[in-house]
C-alpha positions in Angstrom: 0.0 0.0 0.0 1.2 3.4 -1.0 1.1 6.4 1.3 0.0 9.5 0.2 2.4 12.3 -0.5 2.0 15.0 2.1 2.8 18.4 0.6 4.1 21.0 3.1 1.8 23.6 3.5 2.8 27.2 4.0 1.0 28.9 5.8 1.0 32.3 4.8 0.5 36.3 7.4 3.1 37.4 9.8 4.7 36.8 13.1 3.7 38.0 16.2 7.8 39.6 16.1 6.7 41.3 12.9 3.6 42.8 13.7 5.1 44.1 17.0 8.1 46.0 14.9 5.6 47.1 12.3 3.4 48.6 15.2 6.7 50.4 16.9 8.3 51.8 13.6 4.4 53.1 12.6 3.7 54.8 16.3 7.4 56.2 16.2 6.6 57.4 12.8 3.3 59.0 14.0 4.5 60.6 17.1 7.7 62.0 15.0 5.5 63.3 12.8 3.0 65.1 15.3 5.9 66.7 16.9 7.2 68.1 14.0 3.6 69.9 12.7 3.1 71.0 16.6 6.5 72.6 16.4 5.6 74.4 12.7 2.0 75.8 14.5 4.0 76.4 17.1 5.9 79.0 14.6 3.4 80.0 13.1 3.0 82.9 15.4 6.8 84.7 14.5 5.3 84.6 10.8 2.1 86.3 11.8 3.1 89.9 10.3 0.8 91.7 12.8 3.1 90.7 15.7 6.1 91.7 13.4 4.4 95.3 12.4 3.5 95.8 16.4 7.4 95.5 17.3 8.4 97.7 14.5 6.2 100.1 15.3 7.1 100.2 18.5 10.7 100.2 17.9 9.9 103.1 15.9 8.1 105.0 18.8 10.7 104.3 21.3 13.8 105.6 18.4 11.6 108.8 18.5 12.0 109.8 21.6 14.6 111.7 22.9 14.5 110.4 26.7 14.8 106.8 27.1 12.5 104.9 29.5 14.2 101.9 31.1 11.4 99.5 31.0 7.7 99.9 29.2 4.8 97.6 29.1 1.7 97.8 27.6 -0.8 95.6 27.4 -3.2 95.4 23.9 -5.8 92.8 24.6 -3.9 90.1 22.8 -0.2 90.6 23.4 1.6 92.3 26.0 4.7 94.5 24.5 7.9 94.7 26.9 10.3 97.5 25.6 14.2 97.7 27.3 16.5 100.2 26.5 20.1 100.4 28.0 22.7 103.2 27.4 25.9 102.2 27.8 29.7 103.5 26.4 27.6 106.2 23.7 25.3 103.5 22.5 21.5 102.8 23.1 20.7 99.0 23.1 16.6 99.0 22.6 15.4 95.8 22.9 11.3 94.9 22.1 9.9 91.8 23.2 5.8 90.7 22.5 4.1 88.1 24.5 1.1 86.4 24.0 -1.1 87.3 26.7 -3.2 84.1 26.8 0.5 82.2 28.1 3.3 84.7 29.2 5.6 83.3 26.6 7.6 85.4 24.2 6.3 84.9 20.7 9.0 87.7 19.0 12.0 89.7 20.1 13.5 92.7 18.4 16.6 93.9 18.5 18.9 97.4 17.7 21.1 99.6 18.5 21.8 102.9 17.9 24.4 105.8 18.8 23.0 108.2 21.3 23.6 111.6 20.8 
């Protein structure tokens, strides 16, 4: 009597090892990839030209004047503007800083100098 020929079978999907890696590499990928967008948003703000236009003009205001005040705030509803100015050897350091007001962080800083005469 003759015995029947058993074929191997393959059995086809993936290994528990495989679907493990694949699941790490994919939720690294993911959380990589949220960061990076969150840090863009993020950003978004020193590109907002409003907040660039509000420090110039207030650099402009505080290069008027002919008395330099230390330390100014004001506070516009939506950002708070912090303007330094330091003499020191014949020069004026003015320095303007905007924060949101919604978090207390600093969203853009501007920076010159001039000669004070």
């Amino acid at each position: 009597m003759k015995r029947p020929i058993r074929r191997k079978q393959f059995q086809s999907g993936f290994t528990l090892i495989e679907v493990l890696l694949a699941l790490i590499v994919f939720s690294l990928s993911f959380f990589f990839t949220t960061q990076f967008f969150k840090m863009i948003y993020s950003n978004e703000l020193l590109k907002d030209d409003r907040v660039v236009r509000l420090a110039i003009n207030e650099m402009e205001s505080v290069i008027s004047q002919k008395d330099f005040q230390p330390l100014t705030l004001k506070n516009t509803g939506k950002w708070k503007i912090e303007t330094r100015t330091e003499i020191d050897n014949g020069f004026v350091m003015i320095e303007v800083n905007i924060f949101s007001s919604n978090s207390n962080s600093r969203v853009y800083q501007l920076k010159t100098y001039r000669i004070n005469n």
